[in-house]
N, C-alpha and C positions, 0 to 999 in steps of 0.2 A: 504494500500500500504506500504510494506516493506522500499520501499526509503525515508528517510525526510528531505534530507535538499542535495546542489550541493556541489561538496569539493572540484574539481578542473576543469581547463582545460589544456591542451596543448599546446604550438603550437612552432614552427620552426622559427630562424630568421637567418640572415646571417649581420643583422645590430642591435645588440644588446642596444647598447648604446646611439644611436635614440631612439630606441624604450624605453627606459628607459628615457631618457629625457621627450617624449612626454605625456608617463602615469603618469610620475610626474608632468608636468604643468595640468594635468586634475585632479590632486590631489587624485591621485592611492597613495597608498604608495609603494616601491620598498621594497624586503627583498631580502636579503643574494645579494646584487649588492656585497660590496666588498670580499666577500668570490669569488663569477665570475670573477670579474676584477682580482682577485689574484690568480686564477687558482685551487684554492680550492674544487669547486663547479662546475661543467657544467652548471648549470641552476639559474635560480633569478624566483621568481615570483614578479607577479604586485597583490597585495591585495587590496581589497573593502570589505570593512564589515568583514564577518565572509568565505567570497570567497576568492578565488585565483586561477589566470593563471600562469602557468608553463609554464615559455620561455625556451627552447633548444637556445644553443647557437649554432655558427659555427662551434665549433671545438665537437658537442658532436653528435648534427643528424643525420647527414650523414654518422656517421660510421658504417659499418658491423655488429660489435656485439653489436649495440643499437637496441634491435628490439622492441621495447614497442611504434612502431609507425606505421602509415600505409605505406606498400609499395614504395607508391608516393608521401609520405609526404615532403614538400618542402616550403619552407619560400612562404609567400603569401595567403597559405590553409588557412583553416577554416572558422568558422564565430560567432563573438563571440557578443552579442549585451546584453546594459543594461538599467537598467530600470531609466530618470534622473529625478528628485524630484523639481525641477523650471522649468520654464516657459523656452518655445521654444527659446525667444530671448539672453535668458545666455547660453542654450548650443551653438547656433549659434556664439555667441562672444567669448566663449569658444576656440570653433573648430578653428575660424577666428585664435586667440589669437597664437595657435600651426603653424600656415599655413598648415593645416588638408586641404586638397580639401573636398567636400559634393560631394561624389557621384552619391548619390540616397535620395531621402528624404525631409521632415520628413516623416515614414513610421507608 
């Protein structure tokens, strides 16, 4: 198989800065946040390991001539899930720790 390893994801936010707080207290690292907050950059990723997601912010998704997305694409899509290395009751305290609601799960 030609593919050997994942490089990115995508995804839409319209609450950027949430969203950067919360993958920080789950011990994501945040890159290029102050390049975003400084209008530099349209996008921040959140990094794990040798991965990374690509957040669109507010002011970069929804334009016209961004088209490197689906149609419908819209803060809320996707679904991004990983793999955690301790026991169910630290990511549970984890989650708690964010005020994360548990949806669905553990699956």
């Amino acid at each position: 198989m030609p593919v050997i390893r994942f490089d990115h994801a995508s995804v839409p936010t319209d609450h950027p800065e949430e969203m950067m707080a919360f993958y920080e207290s789950m011990g994501f690292e945040i890159l290029d946040a102050e390049a975003f907050r400084s209008g530099e950059r349209p996008i921040f990723s959140i990094a794990f390991g040798d991965n990374k997601i690509n957040v669109h912010g507010p002011d970069f998704w929804p334009r016209e001539d961004f088209t490197l997305r689906g149609p419908t694409a819209k803060p809320g899509c996707g679904d991004i899930c990983f793999v955690w290395d301790r026991g169910l009751e630290d990511l549970q305290a984890a989650l708690e720790a964010t005020g994360a609601p548990i949806e669905e799960g553990p699956v």
